[in-house]
C-alpha positions as a printed Julia matrix, in Angstrom:
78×3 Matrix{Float64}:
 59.67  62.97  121.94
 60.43  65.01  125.18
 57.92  66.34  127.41
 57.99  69.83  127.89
 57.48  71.06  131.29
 57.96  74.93  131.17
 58.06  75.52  135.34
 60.34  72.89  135.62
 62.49  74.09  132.98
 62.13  77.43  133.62
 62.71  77.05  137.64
 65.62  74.99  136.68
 67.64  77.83  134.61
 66.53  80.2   137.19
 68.25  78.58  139.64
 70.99  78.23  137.6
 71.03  82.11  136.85
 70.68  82.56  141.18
 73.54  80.93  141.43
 75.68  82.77  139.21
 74.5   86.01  141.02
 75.59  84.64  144.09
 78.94  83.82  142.81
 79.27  87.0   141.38
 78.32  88.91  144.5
 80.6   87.08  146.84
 83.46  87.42  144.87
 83.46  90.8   143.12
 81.04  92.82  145.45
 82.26  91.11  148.71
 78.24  90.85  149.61
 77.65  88.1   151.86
 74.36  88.33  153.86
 71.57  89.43  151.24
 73.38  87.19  148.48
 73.13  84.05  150.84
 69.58  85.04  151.09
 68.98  85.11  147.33
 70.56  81.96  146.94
 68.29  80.26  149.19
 65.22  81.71  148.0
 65.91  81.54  144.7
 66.98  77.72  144.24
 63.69  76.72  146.79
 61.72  77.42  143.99
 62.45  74.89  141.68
 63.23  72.14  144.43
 59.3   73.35  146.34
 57.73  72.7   142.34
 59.61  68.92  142.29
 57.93  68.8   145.29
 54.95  69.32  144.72
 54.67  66.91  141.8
 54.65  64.21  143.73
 51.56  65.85  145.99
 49.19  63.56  147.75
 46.45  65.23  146.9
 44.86  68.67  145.19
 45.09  70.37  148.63
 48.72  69.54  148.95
 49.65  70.38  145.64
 48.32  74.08  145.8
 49.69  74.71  149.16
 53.0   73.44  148.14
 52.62  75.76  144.74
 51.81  78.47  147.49
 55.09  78.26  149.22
 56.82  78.47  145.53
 55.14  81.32  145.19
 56.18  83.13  148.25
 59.61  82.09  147.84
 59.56  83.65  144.37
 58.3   87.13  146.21
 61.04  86.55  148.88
 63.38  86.61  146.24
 62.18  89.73  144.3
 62.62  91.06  147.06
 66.5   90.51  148.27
């Protein structure tokens, strides 16, 4: 039976959805700068929780789940 790992899987077709955005914006809105942005704030998040899986400790794992969670904000925002 497969584990089920909701923030990985959910992360995961985020970033997936991100980059479809950012296709979409570069080629039929001609956006560029904020869509770049978006793209690199968007796919961090998944790659920052793989990350943090493999934490050395309790500290490390929370601050690494920090930074996820700023670069989710950062990406609301763009």
């Amino acid at each position: 039976m497969k584990k089920v790992n909701a923030i990985k899987d959910k992360s995961f077709a985020f970033a997936i959805r991100v980059v479809k955005t950012y296709r979409f914006l570069c080629s039929e809105q001609k956006e560029f700068v904020m869509s770049k942005q978006l793209l690199r704030s968007g796919t961090a998040i998944g790659a920052l929780y793989r990350e943090a899986e493999q934490a050395e400790s309790r500290a490390d794992f929370i601050h690494k789940m920090t930074i996820a969670q700023k670069e989710c904000n950062e990406t609301l925002y763009c």
